[in-house]
C-alpha positions in Angstrom: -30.8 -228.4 -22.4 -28.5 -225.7 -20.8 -30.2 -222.6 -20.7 -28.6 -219.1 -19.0 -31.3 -216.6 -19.1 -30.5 -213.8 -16.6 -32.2 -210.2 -16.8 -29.3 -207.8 -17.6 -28.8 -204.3 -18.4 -27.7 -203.6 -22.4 -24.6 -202.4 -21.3 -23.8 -205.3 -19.7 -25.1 -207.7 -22.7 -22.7 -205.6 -25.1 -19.6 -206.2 -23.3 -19.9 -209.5 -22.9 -17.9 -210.3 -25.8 -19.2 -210.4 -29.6 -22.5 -210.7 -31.2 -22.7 -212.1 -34.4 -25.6 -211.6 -36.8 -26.2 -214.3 -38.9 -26.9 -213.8 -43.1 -30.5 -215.2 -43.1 -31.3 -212.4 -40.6 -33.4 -209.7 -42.5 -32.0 -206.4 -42.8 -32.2 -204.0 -40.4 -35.5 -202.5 -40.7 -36.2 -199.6 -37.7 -38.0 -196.2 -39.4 -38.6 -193.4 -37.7 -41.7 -194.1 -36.1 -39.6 -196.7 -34.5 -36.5 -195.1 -32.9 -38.7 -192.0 -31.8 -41.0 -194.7 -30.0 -37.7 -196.1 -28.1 -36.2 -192.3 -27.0 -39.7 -191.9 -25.6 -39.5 -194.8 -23.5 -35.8 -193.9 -21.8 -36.6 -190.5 -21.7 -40.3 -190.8 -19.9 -39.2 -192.6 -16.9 -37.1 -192.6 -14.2 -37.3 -196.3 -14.1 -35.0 -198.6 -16.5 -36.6 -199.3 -20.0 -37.4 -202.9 -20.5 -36.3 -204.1 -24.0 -37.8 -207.8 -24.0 -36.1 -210.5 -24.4 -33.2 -211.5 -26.0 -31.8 -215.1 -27.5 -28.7 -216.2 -28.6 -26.1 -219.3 -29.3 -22.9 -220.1 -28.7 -20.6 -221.0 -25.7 -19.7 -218.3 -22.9 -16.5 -217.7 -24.2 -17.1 -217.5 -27.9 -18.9 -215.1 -30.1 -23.2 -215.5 -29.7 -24.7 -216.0 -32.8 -28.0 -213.7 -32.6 -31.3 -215.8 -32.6 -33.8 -213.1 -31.3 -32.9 -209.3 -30.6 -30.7 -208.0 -34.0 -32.7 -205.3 -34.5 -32.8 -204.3 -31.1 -29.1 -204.4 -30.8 -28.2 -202.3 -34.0 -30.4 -199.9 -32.7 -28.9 -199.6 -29.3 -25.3 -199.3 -31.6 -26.7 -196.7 -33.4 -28.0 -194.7 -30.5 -24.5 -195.4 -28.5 -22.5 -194.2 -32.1 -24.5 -190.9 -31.9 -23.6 -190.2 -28.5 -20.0 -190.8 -29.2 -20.5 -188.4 -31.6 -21.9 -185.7 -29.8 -19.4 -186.0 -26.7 -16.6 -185.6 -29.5 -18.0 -182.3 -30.7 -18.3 -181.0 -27.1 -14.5 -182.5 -26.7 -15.2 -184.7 -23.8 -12.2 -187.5 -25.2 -13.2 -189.1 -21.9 -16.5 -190.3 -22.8 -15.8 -190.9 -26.3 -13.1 -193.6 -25.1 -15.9 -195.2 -22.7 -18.6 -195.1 -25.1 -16.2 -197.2 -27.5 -16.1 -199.8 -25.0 -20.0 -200.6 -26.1 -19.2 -200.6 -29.7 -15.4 -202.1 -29.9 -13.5 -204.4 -27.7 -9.9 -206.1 -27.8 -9.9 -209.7 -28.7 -7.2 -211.5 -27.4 -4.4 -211.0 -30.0 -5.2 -207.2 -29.4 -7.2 -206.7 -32.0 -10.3 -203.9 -32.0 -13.1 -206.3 -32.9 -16.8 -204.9 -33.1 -19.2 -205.5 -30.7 -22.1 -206.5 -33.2 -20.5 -208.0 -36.5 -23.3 -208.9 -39.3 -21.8 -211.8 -41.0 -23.6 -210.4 -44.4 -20.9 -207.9 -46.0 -23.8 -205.8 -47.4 -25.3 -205.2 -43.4 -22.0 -204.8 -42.2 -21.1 -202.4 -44.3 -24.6 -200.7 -44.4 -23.5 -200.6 -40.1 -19.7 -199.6 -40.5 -19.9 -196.8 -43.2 -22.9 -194.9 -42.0 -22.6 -195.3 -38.2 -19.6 -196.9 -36.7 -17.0 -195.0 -38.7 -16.2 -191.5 -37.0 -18.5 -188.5 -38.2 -15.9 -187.2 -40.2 -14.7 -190.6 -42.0 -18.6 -191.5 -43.0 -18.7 -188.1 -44.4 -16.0 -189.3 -47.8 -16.5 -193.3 -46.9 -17.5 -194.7 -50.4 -19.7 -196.7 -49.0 -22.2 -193.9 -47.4 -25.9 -193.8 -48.2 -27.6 -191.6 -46.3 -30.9 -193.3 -47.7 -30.0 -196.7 -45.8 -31.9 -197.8 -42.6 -29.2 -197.5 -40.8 -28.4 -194.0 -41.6 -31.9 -192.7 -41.4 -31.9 -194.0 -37.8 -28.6 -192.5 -37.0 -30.1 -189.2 -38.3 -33.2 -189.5 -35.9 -31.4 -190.4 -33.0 -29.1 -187.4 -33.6 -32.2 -184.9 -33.9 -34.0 -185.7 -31.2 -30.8 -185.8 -29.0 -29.9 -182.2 -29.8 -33.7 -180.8 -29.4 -32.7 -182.1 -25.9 -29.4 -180.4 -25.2 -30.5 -177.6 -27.4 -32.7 -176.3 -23.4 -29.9 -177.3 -21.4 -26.3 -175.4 -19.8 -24.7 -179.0 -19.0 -24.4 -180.7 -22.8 -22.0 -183.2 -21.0 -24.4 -184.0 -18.0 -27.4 -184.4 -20.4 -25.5 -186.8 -22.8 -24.7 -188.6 -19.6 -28.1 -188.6 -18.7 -29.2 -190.5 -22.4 -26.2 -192.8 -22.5 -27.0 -194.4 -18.7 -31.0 -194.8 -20.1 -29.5 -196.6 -22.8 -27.5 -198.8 -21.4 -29.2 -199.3 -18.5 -32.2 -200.6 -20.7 -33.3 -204.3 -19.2 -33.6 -207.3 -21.2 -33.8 -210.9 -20.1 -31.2 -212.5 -22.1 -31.4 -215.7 -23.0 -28.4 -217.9 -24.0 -28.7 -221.5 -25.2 -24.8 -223.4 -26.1 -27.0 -225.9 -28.9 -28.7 -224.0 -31.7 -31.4 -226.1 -32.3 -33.0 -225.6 -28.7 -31.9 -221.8 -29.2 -34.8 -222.1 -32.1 -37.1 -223.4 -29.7 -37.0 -221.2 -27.3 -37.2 -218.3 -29.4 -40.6 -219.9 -30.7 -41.5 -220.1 -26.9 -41.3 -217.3 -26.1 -43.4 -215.8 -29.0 -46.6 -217.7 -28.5 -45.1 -221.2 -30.0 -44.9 -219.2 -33.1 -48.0 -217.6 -33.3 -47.0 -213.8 -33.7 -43.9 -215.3 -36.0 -44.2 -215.2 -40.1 -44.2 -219.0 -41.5 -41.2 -217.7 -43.2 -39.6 -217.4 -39.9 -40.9 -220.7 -38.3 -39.3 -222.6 -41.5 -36.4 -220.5 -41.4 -35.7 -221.8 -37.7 -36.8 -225.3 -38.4 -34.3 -225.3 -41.0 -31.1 -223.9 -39.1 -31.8 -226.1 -36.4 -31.2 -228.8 -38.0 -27.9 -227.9 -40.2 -24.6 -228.7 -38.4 -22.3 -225.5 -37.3 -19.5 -226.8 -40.1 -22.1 -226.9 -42.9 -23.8 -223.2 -42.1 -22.5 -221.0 -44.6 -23.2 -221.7 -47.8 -27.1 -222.0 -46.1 -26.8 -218.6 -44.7 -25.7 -217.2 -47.6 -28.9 -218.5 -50.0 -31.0 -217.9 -47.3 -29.9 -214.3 -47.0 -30.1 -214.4 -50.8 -33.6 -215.7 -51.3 -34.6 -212.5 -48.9 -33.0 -209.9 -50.8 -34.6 -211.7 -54.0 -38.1 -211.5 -52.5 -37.4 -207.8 -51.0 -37.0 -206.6 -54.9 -40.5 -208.3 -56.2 -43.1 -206.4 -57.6 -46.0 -208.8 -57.4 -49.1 -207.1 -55.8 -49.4 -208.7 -52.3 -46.4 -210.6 -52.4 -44.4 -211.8 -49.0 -42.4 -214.4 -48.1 -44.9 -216.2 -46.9 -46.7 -216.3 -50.2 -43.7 -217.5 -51.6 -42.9 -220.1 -49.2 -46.8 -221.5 -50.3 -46.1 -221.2 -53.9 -43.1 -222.8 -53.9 -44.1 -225.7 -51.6 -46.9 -226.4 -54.0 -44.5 -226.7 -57.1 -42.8 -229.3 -55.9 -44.1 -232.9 -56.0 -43.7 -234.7 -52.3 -44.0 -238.0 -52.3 -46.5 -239.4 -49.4 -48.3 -236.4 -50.3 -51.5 -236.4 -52.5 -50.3 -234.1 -55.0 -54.3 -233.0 -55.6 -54.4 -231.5 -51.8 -53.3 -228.1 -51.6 -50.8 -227.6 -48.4 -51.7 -224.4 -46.6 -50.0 -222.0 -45.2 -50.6 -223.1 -41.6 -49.6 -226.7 -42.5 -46.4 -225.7 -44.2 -43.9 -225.8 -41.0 -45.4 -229.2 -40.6 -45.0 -230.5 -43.9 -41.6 -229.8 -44.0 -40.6 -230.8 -41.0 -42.2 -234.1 -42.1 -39.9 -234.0 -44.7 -37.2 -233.9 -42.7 -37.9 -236.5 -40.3 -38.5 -239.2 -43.0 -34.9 -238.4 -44.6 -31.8 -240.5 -43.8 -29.9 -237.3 -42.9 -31.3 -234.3 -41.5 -28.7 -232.0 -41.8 -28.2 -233.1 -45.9 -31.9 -232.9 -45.7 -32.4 -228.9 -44.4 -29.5 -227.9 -47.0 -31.2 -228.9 -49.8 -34.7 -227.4 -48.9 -32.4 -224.3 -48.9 -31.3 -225.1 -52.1 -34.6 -225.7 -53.5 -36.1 -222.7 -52.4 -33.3 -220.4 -53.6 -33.4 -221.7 -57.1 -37.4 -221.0 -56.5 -36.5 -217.6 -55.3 -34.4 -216.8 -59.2 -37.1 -218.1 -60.5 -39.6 -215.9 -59.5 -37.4 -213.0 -59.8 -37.6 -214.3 -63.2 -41.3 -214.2 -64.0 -41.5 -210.7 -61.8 -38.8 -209.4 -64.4 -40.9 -211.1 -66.9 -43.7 -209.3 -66.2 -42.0 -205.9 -65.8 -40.0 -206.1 -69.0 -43.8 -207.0 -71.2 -42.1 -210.1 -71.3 -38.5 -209.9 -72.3 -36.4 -212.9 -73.3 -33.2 -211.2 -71.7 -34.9 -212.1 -68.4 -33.9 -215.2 -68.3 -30.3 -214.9 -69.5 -28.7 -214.6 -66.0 -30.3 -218.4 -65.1 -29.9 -220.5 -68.3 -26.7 -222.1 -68.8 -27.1 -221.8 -72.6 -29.0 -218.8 -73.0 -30.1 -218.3 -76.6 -32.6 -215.7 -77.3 -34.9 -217.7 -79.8 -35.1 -220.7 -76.9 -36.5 -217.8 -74.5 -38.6 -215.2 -76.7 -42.2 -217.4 -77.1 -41.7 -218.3 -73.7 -41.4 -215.0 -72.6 -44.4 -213.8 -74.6 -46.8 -216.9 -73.0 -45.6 -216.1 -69.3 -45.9 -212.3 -70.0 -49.5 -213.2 -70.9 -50.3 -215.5 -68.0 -48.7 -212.9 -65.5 -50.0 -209.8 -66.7 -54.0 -211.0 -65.8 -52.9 -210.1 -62.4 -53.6 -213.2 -60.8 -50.7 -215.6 -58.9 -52.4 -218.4 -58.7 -50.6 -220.0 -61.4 -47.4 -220.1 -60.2 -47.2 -222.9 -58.6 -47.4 -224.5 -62.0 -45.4 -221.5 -63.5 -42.0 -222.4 -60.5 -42.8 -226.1 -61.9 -42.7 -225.4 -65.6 -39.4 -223.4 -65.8 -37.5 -225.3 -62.5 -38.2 -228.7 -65.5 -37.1 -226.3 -68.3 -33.8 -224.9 -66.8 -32.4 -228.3 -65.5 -29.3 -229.8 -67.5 -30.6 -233.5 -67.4 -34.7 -234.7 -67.8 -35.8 -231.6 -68.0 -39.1 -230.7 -70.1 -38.3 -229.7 -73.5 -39.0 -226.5 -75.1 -41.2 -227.5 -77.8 -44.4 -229.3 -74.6 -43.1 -226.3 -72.5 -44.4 -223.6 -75.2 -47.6 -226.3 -75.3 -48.2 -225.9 -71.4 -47.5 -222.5 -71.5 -49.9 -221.6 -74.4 -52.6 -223.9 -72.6 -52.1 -222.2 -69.4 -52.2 -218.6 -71.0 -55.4 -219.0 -72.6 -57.3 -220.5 -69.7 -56.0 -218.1 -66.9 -56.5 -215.5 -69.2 -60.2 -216.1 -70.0 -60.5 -216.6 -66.4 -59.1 -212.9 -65.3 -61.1 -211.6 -68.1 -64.1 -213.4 -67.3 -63.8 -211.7 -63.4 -64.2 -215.5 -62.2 -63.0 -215.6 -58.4 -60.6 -217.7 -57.5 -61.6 -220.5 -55.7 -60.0 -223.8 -54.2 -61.0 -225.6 -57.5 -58.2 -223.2 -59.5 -55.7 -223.5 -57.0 -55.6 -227.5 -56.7 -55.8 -227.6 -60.4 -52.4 -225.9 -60.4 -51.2 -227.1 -57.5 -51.8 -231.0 -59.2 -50.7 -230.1 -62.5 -47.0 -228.7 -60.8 -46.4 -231.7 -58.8 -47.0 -233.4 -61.6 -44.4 -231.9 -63.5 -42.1 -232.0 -60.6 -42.3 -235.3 -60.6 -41.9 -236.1 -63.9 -38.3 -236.8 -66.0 -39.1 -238.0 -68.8 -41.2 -236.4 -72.2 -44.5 -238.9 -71.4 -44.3 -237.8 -67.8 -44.5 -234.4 -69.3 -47.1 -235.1 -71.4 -49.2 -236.7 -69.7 -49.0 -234.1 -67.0 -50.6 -231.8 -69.8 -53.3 -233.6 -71.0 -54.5 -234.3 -67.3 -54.4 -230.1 -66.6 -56.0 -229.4 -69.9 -58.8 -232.0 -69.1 -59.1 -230.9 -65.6 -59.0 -226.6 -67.2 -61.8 -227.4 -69.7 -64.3 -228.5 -67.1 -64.0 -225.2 -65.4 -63.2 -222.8 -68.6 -64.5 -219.6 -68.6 -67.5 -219.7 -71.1 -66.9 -217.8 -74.6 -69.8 -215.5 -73.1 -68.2 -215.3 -70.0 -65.1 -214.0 -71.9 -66.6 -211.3 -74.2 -68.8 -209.9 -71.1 -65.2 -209.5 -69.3 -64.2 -207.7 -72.6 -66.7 -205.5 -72.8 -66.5 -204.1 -69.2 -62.6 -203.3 -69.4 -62.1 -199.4 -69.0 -59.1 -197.2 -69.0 -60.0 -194.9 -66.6 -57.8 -193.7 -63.3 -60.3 -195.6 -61.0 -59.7 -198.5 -63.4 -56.1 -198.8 -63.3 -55.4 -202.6 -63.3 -57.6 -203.0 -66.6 -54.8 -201.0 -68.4 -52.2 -204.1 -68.5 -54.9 -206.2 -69.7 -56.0 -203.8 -72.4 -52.6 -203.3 -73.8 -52.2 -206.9 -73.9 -54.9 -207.4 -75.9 -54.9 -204.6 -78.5 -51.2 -206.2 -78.6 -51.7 -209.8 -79.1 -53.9 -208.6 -81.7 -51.9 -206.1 -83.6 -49.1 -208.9 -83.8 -51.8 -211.2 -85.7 -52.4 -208.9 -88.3 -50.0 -209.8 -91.6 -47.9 -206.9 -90.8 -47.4 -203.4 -88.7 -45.9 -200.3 -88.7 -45.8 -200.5 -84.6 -42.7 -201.1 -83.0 -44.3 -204.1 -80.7 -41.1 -204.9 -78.5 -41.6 -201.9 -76.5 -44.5 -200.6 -74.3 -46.5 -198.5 -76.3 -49.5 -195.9 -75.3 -53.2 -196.1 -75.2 -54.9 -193.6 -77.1 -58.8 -192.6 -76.4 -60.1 -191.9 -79.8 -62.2 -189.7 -78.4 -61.0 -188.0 -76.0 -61.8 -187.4 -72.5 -62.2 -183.1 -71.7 -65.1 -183.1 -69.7 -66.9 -186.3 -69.5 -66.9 -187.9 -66.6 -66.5 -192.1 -66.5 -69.7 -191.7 -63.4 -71.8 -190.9 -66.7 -73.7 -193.7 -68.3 -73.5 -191.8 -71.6 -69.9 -191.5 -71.5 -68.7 -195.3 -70.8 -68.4 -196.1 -74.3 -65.3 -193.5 -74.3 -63.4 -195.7 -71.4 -64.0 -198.7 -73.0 -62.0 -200.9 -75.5 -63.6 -200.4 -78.8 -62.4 -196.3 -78.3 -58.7 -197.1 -77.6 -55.6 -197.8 -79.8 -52.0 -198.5 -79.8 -49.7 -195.7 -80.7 -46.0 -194.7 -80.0 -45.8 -192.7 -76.6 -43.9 -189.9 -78.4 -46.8 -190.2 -81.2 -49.4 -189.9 -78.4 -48.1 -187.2 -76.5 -48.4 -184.6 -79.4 -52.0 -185.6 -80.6 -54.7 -182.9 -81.4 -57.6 -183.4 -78.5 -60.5 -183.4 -81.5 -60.8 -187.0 -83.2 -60.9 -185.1 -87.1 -57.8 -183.5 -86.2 -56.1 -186.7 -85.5 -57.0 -188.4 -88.5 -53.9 -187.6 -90.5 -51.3 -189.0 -88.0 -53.8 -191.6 -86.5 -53.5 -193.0 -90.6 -49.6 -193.2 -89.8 -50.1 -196.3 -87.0 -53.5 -198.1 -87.9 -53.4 -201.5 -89.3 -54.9 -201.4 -92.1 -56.9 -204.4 -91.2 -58.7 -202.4 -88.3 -61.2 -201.8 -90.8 -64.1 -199.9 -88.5 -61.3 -197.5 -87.2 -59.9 -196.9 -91.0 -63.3 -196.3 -91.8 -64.1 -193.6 -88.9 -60.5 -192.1 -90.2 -61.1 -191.8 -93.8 -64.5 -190.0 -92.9 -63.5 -188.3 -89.7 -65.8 -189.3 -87.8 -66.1 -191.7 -84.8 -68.7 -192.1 -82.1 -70.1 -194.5 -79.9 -72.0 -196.2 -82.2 -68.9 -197.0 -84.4 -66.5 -197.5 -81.0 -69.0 -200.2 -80.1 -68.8 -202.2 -83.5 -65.2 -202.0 -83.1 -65.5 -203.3 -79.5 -66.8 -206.1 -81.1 -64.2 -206.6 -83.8 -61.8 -206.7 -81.3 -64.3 -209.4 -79.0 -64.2 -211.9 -82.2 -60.3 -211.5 -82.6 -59.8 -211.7 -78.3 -61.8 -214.9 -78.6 -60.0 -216.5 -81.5 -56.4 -215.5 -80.2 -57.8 -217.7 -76.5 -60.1 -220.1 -77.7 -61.6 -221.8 -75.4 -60.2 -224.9 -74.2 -60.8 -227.9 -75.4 -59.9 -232.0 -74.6 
């Protein structure tokens, strides 16, 4: 293995040639907190800063692709940009010109190159437009956010460098000052010709992974193994699958928890398909992976590839469960998108997702990967079958407050390697009977259920219950024979009696927070009700279903109290438990 790893100053790592920041690279991610804690360190000592270590790949002539140290480097850009700045404005052309020999250089056709390039267009031109174009360009560049990273650090760098000249006679001697801590900051760079031991090293030298995301161990593992010709079209659904995952809304989602979820959708053959793989053991699985395959390099490109389609995917179900479950979610990813193909499926994955619990998607990745692929895919007709299944158990299962437990998760993780696996419509089915005989030995109990019901409250400390009570006042409104609610869009909850001065702490006043004492009404309908329940009567009349017969009651008498809210609580109980029936062999 040829290894250079010297300790050198930044200035000296910036000229020696190009850097080049690879797509799967995160984006650059320094706050505040961050570039305030770096001017401390050059400012607070006489003694050079030491930046840690930096790795990086390529031969000694050629451009360095950037292993270890991006973020590190586009910050010492920034900083560098800022004083470039600041020596223009006190008209010190000078210092401008040797500043610019950090941030450009001339290749050698001539051409003014940048010292950092990101190969992602969206980072490069996040860097160029609100740093590296001259003060007075960035100011009508089309391309200038002053709410990106980069130019939020820009802006911090700049403050804090005037505070400092703001007590000073000598602008140009303090600049100088700042721009020799910078660039005079130590680093032992490290620079490895093969890319594959680059990877290594990099895990070396953080604890043989230990303080790195799994994300970022796979992520190496990967690009090691992908040949230098074949590294694009990787990169680019690599840096793709990150942006994907940087827009999802799921509570405690990361990459990590997406690398486990999608791992366990996918059947792997050697692999008991009833044994959950952890997140410790997911590096290792797929490195196994790799090493059994006739071509490595073929090999790594098509993980890629799987977990990018896994990535639109669950961008899919997030939009799913943002939308209350709109069939236009999946238009972008079908190749024949029709809306009647997409709207039940919508509606049961809408269902299954808004419970709040991921443990289904394993299965969920599984289900729609089979559903979306051109040839032996699962048809729609045992898809709307699973999904129905699978909606009433998890469901029951939120409701019920049952934790989740390694039982759960290998029942999903067996029943989505199961439909990986399959290709044919008795491979599909027979993957559904096994996960509905495996679900109805650990079903919630109809007891279970109706006790979940009854302790649902819509209440500010109670937030999370609100999806669920929607849902269900939903799902039951649409079984009624008909409506005068428009039940495509979100509506509001109402609290039939209404809240001025009870507090949720008091026992007597729980029935108010409770199901039973909340309806479905248009949000424009809602937000110019009467606070008394006998003043509402006459517009409440407007939205009830007719078929709410407790409620009508309370309405055509004007009055409603607990007594009444509770009966209804248990209307609504017998309908909840009729609409997710138990399951059943």
């Amino acid at each position: 293995m040829q290894i250079d790893a010297q300790k050198r100053s930044l200035g000296e790592v910036l000229q020696q040639g190009q850097h080049v920041v690879p797509r799967y690279q995160r984006r650059y991610a320094w706050e505040s907190q961050n570039i305030k804690d770096f001017w401390n360190d050059i400012t607070n000592t006489s003694d050079p800063h030491f930046f840690g270590s930096m790795v990086t790949s390529g031969a000694a002539a050629a451009p360095r692709e950037v292993i270890d140290g991006q973020q590190r480097l586009t910050t010492a850009i920034i900083a560098l940009s800022v004083l470039r700045d600041l020596y223009a404005e006190i008209g010190s052309a000078p210092r401008v010109t040797g500043i610019n020999e950090y941030l450009e250089y001339n290749d050698r056709d001539g051409h003014r190159n940048h010292r950092l390039r990101n190969k992602d267009v969206s980072a490069a031109s996040r860097l160029n437009d609100n740093v590296l174009l001259e003060k007075k360009q960035r100011a009508t560049s089309p391309g200038y956010d002053s709410e990106a990273l980069e130019s939020q650090a820009y802006k911090t760098f700049e403050t804090l460098v005037r505070d400092e000249l703001s007590g000073t006679n000598d602008a140009t001697a303090q600049l100088d000052n700042i721009r020799d801590a910078i660039l005079e900051t130590e680093v032992v760079y490290i620079n490895v010709e093969d890319r594959k031991n680059a990877f290594t090293i990099f895990e070396t030298l953080n604890d043989r992974g230990k303080s790195l995301t799994v994300m970022d161990l796979v992520k190496n593992l990967l690009f090691a193994e992908i040949a230098s010709s074949d590294e694009d079209s990787s990169e680019r659904a690599w840096s793709d699958i990150l942006e994907k995952l940087d827009d999802l809304t799921f509570e405690g989602m990361t990459p990590d928890f997406f690398l486990y979820y999608a791992w366990n959708s996918r059947h792997h053959p050697g692999h008991a398909s009833t044994d959950l793989i952890e997140q410790a053991r997911l590096r290792r699985s797929i490195a196994d992976q790799i090493a059994t395959s006739t071509d490595r390099d073929v090999s790594a490109q098509d993980l890629i590839g799987g977990l990018s389609i896994d990535a639109k995917i669950l961008a899919g179900l997030n939009r799913t469960l943002t939308s209350n479950g709109s069939a236009d979610t999946w238009r972008e990813l079908a190749t024949a998108w029709r809306r009647d193909d997409y709207e039940d499926i919508s509606s049961r994955l809408y269902g299954i997702l808004v419970a709040g619990s991921l443990q289904p998607l394993p299965l969920l990745l599984s289900l729609m990967r089979a559903y979306l692929r051109e040839r032996a895919g699962i048809s729609r007709k045992t898809l709307l079958k699973f999904l129905t299944v699978t909606e009433s158990f998890q469901f029951r299962w939120s409701i019920a407050q049952k934790p989740s437990t390694s039982t759960i998760r290998r029942l999903y993780r067996q029943a989505a390697a199961s439909v990986s696996a399959g290709s044919s419509k008795p491979d599909f089915e027979a993957a559904l009977s096994s996960f509905v005989a495996a679900a109805d030995r650990i079903d919630a109990s109809n007891a279970q259920f109706r006790d979940g019901i009854s302790r649902l409250a819509y209440s500010k400390t109670r937030a999370k219950d609100t999806f669920k009570i929607r849902y269900i006042l939903t799902r039951i409104e649409e079984s009624y024979q008909s409506t005068t609610l428009n039940l495509s869009r979100q509506l509001s909850l109402e609290h039939l009696q209404g809240l001025e001065g009870r507090s949720e702490a008091t026992a007597r006043n729980s029935w108010i927070f409770k199901i039973g004492n909340l309806a479905l009404l248009p949000p424009e309908v809602n937000a110019d009700l009467p606070k008394e329940f006998a003043d509402k009567c006459a517009e409440l009349s407007n939205w009830v279903n007719a078929e709410d017969e407790t409620l009508i009651d309370a309405i055509s008498s004007k009055v409603w109290n607990s007594e009444q809210s509770n009966e209804r609580l248990s209307d609504i109980v017998q309908r909840a438990l009729q609409l997710w029936p138990r399951i059943q062999v």
